[in-house]
VOBA-1610 file (N, C-alpha, C; in pm, whole numbers, padded with zeros to 5 digits, always signed):
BEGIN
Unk-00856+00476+04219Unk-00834+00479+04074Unk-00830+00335+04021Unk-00964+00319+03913Unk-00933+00160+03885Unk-00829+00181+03780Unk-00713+00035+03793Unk-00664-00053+03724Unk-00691-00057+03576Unk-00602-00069+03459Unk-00631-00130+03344Unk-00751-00262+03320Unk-00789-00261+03226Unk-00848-00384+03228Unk-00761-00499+03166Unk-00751-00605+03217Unk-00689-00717+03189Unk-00718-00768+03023Unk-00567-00817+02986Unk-00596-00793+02820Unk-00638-00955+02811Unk-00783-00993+02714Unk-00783-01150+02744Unk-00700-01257+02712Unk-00678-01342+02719Unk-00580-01450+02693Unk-00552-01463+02533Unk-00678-01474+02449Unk-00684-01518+02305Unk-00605-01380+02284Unk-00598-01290+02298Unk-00538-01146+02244Unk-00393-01142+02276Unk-00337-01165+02423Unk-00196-01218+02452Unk-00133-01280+02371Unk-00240-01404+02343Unk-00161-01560+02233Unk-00158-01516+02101Unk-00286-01411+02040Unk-00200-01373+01943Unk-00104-01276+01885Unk-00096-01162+01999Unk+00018-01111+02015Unk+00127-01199+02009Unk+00144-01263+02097Unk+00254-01369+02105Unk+00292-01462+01982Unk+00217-01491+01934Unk+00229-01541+01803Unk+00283-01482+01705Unk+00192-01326+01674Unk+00286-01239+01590Unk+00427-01182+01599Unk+00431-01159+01724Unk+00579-01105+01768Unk+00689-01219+01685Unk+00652-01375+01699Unk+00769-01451+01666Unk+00718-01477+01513Unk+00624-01404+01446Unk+00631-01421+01325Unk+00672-01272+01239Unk+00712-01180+01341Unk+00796-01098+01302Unk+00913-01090+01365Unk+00945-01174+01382Unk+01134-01235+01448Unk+01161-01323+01297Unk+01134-01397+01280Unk+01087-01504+01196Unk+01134-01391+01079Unk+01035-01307+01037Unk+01043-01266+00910Unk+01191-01181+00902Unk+01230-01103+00994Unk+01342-01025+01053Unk+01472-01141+01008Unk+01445-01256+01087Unk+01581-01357+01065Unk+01567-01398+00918Unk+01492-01395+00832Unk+01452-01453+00703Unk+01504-01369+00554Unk+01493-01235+00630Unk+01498-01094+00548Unk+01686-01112+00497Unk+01818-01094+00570Unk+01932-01118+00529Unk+02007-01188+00422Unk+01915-01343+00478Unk+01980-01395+00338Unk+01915-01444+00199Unk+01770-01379+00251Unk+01704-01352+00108Unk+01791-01254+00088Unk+01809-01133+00096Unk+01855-01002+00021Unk+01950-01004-00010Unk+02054-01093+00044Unk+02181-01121-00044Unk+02187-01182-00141Unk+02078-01217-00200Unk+02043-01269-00355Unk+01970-01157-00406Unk+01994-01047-00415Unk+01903-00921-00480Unk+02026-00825-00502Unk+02092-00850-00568Unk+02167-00710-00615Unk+02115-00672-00718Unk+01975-00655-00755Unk+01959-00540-00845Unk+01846-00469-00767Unk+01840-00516-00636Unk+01732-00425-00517Unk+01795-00415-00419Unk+01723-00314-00372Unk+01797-00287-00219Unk+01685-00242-00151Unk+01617-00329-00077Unk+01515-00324+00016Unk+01514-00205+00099Unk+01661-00126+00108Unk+01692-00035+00274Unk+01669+00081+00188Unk+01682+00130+00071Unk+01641+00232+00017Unk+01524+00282+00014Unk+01512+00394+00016Unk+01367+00456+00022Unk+01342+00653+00047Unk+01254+00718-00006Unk+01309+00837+00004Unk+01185+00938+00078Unk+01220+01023+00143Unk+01173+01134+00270Unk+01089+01231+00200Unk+00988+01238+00145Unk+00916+01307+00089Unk+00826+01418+00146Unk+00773+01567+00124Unk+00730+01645+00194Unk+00633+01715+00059Unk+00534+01670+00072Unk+00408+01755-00057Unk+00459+01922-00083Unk+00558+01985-00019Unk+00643+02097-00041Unk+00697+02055-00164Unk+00748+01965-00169Unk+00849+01888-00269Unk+00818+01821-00399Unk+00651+01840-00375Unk+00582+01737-00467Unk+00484+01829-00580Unk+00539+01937-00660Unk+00432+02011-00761Unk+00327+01963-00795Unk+00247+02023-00817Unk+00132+01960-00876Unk+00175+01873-01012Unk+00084+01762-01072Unk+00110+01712-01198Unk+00122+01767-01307Unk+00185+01774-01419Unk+00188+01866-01523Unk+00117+01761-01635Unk+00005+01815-01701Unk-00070+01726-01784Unk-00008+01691-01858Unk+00117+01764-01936Unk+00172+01722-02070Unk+00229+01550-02074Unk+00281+01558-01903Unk+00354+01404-01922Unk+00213+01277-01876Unk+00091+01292-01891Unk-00014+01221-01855Unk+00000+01146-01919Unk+00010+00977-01936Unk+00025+00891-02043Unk-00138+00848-02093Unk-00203+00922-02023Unk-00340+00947-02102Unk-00380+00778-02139Unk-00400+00697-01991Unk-00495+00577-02004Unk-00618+00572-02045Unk-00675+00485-02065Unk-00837+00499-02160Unk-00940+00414-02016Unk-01030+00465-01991Unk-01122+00354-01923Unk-01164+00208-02025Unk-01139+00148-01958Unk-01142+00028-02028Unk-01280-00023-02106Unk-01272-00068-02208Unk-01374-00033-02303Unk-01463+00061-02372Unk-01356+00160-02342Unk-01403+00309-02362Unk-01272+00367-02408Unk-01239+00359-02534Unk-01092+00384-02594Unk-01133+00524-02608Unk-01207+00604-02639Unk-01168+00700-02671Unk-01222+00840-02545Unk-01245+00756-02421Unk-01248+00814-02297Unk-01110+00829-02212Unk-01047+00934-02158Unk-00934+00911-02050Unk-00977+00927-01923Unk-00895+00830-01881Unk-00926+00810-01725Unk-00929+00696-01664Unk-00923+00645-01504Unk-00916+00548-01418Unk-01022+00449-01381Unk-00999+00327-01419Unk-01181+00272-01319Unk-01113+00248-01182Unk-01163+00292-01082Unk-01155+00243-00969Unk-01227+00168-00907Unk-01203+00064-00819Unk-01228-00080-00797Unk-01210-00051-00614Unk-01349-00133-00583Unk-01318-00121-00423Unk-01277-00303-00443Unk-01172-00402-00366Unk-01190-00497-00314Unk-01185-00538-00186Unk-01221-00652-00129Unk-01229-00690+00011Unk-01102-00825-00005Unk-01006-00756+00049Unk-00846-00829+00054Unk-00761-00776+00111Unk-00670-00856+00150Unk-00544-00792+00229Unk-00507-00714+00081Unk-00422-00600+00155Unk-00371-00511+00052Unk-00269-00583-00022Unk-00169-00682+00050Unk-00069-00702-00080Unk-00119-00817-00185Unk-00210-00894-00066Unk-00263-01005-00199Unk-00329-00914-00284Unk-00444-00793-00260Unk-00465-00736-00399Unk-00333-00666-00483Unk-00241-00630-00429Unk-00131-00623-00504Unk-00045-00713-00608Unk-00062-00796-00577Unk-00053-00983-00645Unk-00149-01009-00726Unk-00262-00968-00715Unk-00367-01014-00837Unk-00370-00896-00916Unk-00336-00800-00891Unk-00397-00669-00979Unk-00362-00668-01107Unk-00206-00700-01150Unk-00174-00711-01287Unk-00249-00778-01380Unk-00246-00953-01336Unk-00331-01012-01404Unk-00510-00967-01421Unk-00571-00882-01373Unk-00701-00855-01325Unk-00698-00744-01390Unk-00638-00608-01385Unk-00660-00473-01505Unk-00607-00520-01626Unk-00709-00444-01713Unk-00723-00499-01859Unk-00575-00422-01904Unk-00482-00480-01987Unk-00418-00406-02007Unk-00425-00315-02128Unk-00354-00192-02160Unk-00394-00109-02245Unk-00375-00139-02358Unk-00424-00140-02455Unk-00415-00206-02615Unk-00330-00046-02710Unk-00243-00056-02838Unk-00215+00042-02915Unk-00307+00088-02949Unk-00293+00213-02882Unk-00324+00347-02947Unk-00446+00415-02777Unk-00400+00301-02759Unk-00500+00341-02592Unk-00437+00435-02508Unk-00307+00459-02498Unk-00255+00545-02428Unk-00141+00624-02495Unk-00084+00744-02467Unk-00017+00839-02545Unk+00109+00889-02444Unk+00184+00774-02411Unk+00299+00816-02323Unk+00405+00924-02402Unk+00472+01011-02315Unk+00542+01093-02346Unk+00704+00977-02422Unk+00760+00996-02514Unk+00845+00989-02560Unk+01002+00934-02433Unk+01004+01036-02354Unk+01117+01021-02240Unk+01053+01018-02124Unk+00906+00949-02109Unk+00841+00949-02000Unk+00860+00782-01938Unk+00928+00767-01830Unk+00959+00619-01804Unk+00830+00580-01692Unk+00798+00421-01772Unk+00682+00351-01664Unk+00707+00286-01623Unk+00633+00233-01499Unk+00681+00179-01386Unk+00579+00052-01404Unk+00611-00025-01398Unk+00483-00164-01397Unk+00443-00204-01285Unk+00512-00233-01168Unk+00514-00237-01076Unk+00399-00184-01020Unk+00303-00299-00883Unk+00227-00252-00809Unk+00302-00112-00735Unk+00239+00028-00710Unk+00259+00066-00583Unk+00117+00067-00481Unk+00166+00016-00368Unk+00078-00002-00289Unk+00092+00102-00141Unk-00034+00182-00087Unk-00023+00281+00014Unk-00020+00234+00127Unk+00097+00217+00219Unk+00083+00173+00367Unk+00033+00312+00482Unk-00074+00261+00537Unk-00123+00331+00601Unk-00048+00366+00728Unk+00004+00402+00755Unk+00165+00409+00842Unk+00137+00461+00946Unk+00215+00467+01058Unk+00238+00521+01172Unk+00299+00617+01135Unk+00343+00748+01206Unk+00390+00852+01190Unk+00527+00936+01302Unk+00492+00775+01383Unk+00546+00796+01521Unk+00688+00684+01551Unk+00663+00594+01483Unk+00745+00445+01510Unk+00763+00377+01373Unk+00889+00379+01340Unk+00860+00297+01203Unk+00816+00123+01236Unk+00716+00077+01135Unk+00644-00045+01130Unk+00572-00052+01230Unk+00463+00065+01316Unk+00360+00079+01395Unk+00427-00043+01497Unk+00346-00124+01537Unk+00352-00251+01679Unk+00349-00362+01622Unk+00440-00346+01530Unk+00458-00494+01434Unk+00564-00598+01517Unk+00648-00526+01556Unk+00722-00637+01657Unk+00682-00674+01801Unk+00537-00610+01792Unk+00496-00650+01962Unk+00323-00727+01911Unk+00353-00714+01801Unk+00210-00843+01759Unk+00074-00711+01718Unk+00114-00598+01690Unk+00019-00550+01708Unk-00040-00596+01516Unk-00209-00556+01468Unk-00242-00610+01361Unk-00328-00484+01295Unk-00300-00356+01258Unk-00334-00296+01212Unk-00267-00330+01041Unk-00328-00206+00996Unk-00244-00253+00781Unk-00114-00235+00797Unk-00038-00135+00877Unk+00126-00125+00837Unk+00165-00254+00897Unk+00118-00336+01000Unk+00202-00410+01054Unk+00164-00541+00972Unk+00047-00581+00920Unk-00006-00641+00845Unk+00114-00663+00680Unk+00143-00564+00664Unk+00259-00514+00536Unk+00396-00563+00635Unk+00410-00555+00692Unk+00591-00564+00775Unk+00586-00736+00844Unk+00489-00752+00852Unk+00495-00938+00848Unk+00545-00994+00763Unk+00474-00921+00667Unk+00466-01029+00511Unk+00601-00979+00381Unk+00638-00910+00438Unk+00777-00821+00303Unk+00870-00757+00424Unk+00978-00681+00323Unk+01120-00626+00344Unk+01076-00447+00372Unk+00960-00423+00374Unk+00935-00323+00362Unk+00977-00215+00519Unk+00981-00306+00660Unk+01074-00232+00739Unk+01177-00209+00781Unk+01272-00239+00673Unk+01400-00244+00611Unk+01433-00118+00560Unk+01336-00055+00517Unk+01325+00088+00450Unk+01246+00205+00556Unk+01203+00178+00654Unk+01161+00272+00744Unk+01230+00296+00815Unk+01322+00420+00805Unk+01485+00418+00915Unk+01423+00522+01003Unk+01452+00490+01083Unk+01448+00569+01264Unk+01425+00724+01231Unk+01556+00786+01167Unk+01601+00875+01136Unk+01463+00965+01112Unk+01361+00929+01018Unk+01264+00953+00936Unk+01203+01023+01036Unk+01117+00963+01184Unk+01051+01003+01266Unk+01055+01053+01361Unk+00980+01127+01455Unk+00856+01129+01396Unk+00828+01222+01247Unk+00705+01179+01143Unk+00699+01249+01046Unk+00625+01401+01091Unk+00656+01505+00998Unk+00568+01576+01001Unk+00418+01565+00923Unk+00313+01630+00967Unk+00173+01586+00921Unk+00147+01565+00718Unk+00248+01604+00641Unk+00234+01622+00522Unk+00364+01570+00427Unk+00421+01436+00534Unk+00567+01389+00469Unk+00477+01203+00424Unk+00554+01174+00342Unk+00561+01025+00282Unk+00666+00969+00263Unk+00737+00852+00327Unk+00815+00735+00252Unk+00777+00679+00116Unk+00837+00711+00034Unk+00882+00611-00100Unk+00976+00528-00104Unk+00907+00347-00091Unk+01059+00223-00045Unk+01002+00167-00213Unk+01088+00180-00331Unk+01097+00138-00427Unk+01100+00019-00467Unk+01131-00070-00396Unk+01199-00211-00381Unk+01112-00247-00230Unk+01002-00367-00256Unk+00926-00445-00098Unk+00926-00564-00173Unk+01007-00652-00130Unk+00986-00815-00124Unk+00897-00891-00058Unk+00767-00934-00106Unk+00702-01020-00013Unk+00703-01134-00038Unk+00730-01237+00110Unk+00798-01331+00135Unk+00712-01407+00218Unk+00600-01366+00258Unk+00509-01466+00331Unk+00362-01420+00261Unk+00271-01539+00258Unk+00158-01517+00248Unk+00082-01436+00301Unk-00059-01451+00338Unk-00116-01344+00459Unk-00174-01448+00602Unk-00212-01334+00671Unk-00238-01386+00815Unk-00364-01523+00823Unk-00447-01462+00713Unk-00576-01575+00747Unk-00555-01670+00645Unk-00373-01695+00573Unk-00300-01764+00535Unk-00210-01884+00593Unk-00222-01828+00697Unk-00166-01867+00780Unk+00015-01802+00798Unk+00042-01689+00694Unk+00176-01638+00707Unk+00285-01729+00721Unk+00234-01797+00576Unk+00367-01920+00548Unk+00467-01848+00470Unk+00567-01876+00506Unk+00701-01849+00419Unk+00668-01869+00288Unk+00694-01815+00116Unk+00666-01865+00069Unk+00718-02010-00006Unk+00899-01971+00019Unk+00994-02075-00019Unk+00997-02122+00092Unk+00928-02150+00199Unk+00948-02279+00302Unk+00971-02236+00417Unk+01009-02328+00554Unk+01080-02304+00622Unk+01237-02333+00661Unk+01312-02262+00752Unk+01442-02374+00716Unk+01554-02310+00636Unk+01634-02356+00678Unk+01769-02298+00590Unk+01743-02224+00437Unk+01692-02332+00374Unk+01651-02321+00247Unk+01571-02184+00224Unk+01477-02106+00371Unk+01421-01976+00313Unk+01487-01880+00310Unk+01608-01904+00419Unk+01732-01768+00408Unk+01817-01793+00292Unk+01834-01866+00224Unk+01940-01859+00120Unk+01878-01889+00015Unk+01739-01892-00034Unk+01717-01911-00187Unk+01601-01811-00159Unk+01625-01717-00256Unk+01540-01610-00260Unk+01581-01582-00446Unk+01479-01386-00466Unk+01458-01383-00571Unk+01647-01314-00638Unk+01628-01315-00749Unk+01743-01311-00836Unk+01612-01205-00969Unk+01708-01037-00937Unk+01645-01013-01054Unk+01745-00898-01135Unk+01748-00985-01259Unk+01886-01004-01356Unk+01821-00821-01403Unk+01735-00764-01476Unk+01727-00634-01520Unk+01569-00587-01471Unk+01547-00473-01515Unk+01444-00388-01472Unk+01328-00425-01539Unk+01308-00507-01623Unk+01199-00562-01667Unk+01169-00697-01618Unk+01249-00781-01563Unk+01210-00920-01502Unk+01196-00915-01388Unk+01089-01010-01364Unk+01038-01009-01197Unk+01011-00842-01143Unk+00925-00784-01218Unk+00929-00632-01167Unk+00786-00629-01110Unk+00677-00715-01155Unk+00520-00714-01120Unk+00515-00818-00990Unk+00437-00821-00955Unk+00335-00955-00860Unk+00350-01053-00986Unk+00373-01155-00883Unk+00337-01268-00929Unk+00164-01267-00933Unk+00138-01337-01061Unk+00000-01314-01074Unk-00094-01459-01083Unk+00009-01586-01021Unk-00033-01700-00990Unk-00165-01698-00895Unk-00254-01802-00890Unk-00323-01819-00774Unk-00296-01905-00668Unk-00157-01939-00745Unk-00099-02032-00625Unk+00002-01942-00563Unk+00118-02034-00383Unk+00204-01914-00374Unk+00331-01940-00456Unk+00387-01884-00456Unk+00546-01830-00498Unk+00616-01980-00438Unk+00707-02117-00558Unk+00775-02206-00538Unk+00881-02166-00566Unk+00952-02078-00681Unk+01048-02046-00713Unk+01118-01892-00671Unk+01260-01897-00630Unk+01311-01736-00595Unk+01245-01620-00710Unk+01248-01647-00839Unk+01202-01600-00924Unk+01077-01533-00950Unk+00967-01593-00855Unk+00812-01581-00889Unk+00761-01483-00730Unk+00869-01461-00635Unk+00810-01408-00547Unk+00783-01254-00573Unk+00668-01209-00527Unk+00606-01055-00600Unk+00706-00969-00507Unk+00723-00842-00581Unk+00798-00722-00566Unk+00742-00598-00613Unk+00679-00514-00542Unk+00608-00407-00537Unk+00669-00265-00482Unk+00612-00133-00510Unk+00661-00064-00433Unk+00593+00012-00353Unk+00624+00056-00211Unk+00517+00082-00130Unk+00539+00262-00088Unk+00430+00302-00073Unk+00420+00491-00003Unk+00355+00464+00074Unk+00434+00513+00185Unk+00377+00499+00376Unk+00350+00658+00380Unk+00208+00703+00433Unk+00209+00802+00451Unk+00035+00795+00561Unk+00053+00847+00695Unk+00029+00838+00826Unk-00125+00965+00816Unk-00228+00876+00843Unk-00361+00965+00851Unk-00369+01063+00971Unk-00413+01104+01018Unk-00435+01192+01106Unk-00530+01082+01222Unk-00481+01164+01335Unk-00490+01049+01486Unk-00627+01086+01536Unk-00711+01052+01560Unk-00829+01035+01633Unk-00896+01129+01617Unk-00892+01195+01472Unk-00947+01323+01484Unk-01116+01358+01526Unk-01125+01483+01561Unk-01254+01481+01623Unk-01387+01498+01508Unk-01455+01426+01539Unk-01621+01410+01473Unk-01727+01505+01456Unk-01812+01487+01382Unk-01918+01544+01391Unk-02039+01488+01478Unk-02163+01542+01528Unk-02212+01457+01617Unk-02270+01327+01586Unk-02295+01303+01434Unk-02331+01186+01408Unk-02220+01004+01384Unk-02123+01138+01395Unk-02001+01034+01420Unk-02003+00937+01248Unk-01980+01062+01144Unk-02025+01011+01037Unk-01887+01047+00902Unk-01823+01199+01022Unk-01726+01256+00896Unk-01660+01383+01020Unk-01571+01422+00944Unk-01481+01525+01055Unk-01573+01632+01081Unk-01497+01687+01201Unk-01591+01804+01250Unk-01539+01910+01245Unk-01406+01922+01228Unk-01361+02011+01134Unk-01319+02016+00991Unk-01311+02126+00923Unk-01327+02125+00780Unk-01122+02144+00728Unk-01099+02171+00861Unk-00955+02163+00852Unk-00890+02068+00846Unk-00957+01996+00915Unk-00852+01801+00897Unk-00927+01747+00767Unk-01029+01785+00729Unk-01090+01730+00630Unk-00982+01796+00493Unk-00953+01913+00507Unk-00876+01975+00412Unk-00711+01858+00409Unk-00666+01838+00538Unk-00577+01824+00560Unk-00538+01696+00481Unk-00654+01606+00537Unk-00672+01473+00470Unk-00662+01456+00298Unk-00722+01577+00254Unk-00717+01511+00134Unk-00565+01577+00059Unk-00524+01668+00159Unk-00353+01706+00125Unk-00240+01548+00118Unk-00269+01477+00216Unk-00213+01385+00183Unk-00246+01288+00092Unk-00334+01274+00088Unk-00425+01191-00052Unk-00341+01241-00193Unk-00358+01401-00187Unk-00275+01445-00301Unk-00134+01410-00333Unk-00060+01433-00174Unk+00080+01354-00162Unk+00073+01223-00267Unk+00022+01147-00203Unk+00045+00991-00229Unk-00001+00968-00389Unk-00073+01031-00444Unk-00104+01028-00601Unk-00002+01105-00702Unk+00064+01210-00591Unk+00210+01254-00675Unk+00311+01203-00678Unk+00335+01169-00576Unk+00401+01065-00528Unk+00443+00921-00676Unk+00300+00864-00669Unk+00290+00760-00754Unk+00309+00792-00894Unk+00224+00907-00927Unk+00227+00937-01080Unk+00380+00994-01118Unk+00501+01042-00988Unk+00590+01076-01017Unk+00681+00948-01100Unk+00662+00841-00975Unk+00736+00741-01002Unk+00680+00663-01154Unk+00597+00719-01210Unk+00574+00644-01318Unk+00450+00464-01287Unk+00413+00523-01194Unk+00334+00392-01162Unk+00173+00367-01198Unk+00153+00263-01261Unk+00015+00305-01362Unk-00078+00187-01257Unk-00042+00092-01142Unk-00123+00062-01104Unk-00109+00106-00948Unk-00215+00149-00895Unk-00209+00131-00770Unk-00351+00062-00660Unk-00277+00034-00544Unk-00340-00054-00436Unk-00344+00087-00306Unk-00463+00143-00328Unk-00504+00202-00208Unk-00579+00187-00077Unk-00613+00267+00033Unk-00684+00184+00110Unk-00748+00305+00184Unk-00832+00264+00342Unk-00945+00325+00378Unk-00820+00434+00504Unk-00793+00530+00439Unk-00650+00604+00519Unk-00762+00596+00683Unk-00677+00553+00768Unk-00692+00616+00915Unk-00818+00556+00970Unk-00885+00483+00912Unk-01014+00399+00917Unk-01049+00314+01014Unk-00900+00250+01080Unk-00886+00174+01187Unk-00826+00221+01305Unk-00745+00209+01337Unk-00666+00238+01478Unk-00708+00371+01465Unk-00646+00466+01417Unk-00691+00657+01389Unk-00847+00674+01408Unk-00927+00571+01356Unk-01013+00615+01438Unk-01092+00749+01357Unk-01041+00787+01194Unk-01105+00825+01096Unk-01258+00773+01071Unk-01366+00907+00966Unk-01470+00858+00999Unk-01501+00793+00807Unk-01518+00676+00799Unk-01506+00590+00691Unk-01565+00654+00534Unk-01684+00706+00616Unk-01751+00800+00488Unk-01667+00902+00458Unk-01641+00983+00491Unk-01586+01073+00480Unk-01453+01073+00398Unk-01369+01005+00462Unk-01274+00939+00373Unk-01277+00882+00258Unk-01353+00809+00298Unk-01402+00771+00104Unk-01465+00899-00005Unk-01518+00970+00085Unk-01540+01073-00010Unk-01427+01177-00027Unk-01332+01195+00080Unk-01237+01280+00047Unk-01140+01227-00096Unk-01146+01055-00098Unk-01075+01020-00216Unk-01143+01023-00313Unk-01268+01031-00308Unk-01350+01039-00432Unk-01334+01168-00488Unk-01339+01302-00389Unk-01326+01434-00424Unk-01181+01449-00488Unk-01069+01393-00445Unk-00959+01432-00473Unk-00902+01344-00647Unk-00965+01208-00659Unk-00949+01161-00772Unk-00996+01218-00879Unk-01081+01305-00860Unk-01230+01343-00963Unk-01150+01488-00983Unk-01010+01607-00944Unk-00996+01684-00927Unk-00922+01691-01105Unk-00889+01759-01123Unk-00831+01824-01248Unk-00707+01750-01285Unk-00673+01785-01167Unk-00477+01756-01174Unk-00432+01543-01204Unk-00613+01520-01131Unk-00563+01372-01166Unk-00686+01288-01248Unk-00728+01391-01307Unk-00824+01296-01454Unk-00734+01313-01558Unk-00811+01245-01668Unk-00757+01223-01802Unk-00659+01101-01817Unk-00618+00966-01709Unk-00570+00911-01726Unk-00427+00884-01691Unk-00423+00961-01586Unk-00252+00897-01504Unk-00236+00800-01459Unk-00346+00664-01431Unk-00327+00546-01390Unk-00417+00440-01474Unk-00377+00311-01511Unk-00434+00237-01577Unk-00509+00165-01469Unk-00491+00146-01328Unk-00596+00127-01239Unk-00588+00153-01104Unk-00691+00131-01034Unk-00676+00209-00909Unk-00771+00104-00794Unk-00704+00052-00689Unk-00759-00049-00655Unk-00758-00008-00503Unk-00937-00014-00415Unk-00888+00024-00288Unk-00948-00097-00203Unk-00782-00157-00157Unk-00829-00307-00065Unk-00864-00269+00071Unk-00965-00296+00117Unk-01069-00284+00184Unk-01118-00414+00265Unk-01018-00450+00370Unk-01054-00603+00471Unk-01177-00593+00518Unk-01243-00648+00473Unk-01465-00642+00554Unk-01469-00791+00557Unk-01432-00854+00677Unk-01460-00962+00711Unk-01600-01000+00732Unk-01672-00902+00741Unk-01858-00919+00775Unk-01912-00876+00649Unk-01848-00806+00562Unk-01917-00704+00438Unk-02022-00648+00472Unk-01973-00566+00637Unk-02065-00437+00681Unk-02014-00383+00763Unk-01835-00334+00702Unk-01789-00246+00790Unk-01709-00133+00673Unk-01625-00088+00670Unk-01577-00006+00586Unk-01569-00083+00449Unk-01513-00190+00449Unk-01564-00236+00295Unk-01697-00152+00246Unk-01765-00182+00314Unk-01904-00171+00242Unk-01949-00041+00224Unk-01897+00076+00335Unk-01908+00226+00319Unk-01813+00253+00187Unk-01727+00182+00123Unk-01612+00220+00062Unk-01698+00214-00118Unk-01762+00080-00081Unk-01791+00044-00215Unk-01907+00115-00239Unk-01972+00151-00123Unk-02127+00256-00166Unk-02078+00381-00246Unk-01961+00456-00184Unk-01892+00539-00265Unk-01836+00535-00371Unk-01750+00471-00384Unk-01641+00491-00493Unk-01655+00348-00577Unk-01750+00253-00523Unk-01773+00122-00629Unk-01876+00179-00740
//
């Protein structure tokens, strides 16, 4: 019986690397958050699409496609970015809605705030983030407070549950950033962090193109972890599922995560290519299951002022590029 194959050196070192840049972020997380009493990073809530009715049109705040006032509905946007930096640019980047562009309900409360979809494990909260692993959830748990809110308790999920963590502080740049602190290193990053006095300040991304100098300017988003389906099996072209049951299944959670959002009142969101990587999902397919499920009844006419799916294509000929043939 042969042996494993030996893992190469460059893959060790950067395992090794990440592990102490999620120690790093772990020791960093405390005494930032003791400057946040109007957040609480550890909060977050156990959601089951049982739980989640369909949308009721009446409370639709009925967004307009942009330059098209008297159209309702979403533009959706493929980009090629880490998910939270597109979370950080998105405010400044969707047009915002002008009077008379949208028709919010009276006692209908909005959320400004990015929410952004972590493509999650289902098994371990923050996937192999403390052993260096570099898929999107662990990619998200480098850089913010967000596994602060994934409690033990939670898992394993069942196939049709979501985390809602209301409150994610991100505190480091990104990886091909080099995952700098953004207030520094050093005493100074555990004890000067953000300060946010009411529910309207500091509630978006910072929408600088520079990073975050002040406790004040670091972005705060909210994130829905909800876990694709594991290696499911193919069709022979190895193009889209091969059963019509995970294909169903898939876009059940898709539905989750858009009720989810439109519950919380959230008009922008940062989506992504569910299960595309590690899972081992087939890219087309997925993209079309979100295309099928956006285009459905329950979520036209304008429940989001935008819809953004970050899409890492370091070559711009891998799922980026299946993503944007679809839904760009």
């Amino acid at each position: 019986m042969q042996g494993k194959m030996p893992i190469p050196k460059a893959v060790r070192e950067r395992r090794a690397a990440l592990a102490e840049i999620a120690k790093e972020t772990k020791a960093a997380l405390p005494g930032i958050l003791q400057q946040l009493p109007h957040l609480d990073a550890s909060s977050s809530e156990n959601l089951s699409l049982d739980e989640l009715p369909p949308l009721d049109p009446s409370q639709c705040p009925k967004f307009t496609v942009p330059g098209k006032s008297n159209i309702y509905g979403t533009r959706v946007v493929v980009v090629n970015q880490d998910t939270f930096d597109a979370a950080i640019a998105m405010p400044a980047s969707v047009v915002a809605p002008q009077e008379g562009d949208m028709a919010i309900p009276e006692n209908e409360r909005r959320n400004t705030r990015v929410a952004v979809l972590n493509l999650a494990s289902d098994k371990k909260p923050g996937g192999g983030w403390l052993n260096g692993s570099v898929a999107q959830e662990e990619a998200l748990c480098y850089r913010s407070s967000l596994y602060l809110s994934l409690h033990k308790e939670y898992y394993p999920w069942s196939p049709l549950t979501a985390i809602y963590t209301p409150d994610v502080v991100i505190i480091r740049s990104s990886m091909r950033e080099g995952h700098e602190l953004f207030l520094g290193s050093g005493p100074s990053s555990t004890t000067s962090v953000i300060t946010i006095p009411s529910s309207t300040a500091a509630t978006t991304p910072n929408t600088s193109t520079t990073a975050p100098t002040t406790p004040r300017s670091l972005p705060v988003v909210s994130v829905i972890s909800a876990a694709a389906l594991r290696s499911p099996p193919l069709n022979d072209a190895k193009t889209g599922f091969k059963y019509n049951a995970d294909r169903s299944l898939t876009k059940k959670k898709m539905r989750m995560v858009l009720r989810i959002a439109a519950r919380e009142g959230h008009e922008l969101l940062v989506l992504g290519a569910m299960g595309c990587g590690a899972f081992h999902n087939p890219p087309e397919d997925v993209a079309a299951c979100w295309l099928d499920v956006l285009e459905e009844e329950e979520f036209r006419g304008g429940w989001f002022r935008g819809v953004w799916f970050a899409v890492l294509d370091k070559r711009g000929e891998g799922n980026g590029a299946v993503f944007e043939r679809v839904l760009g």
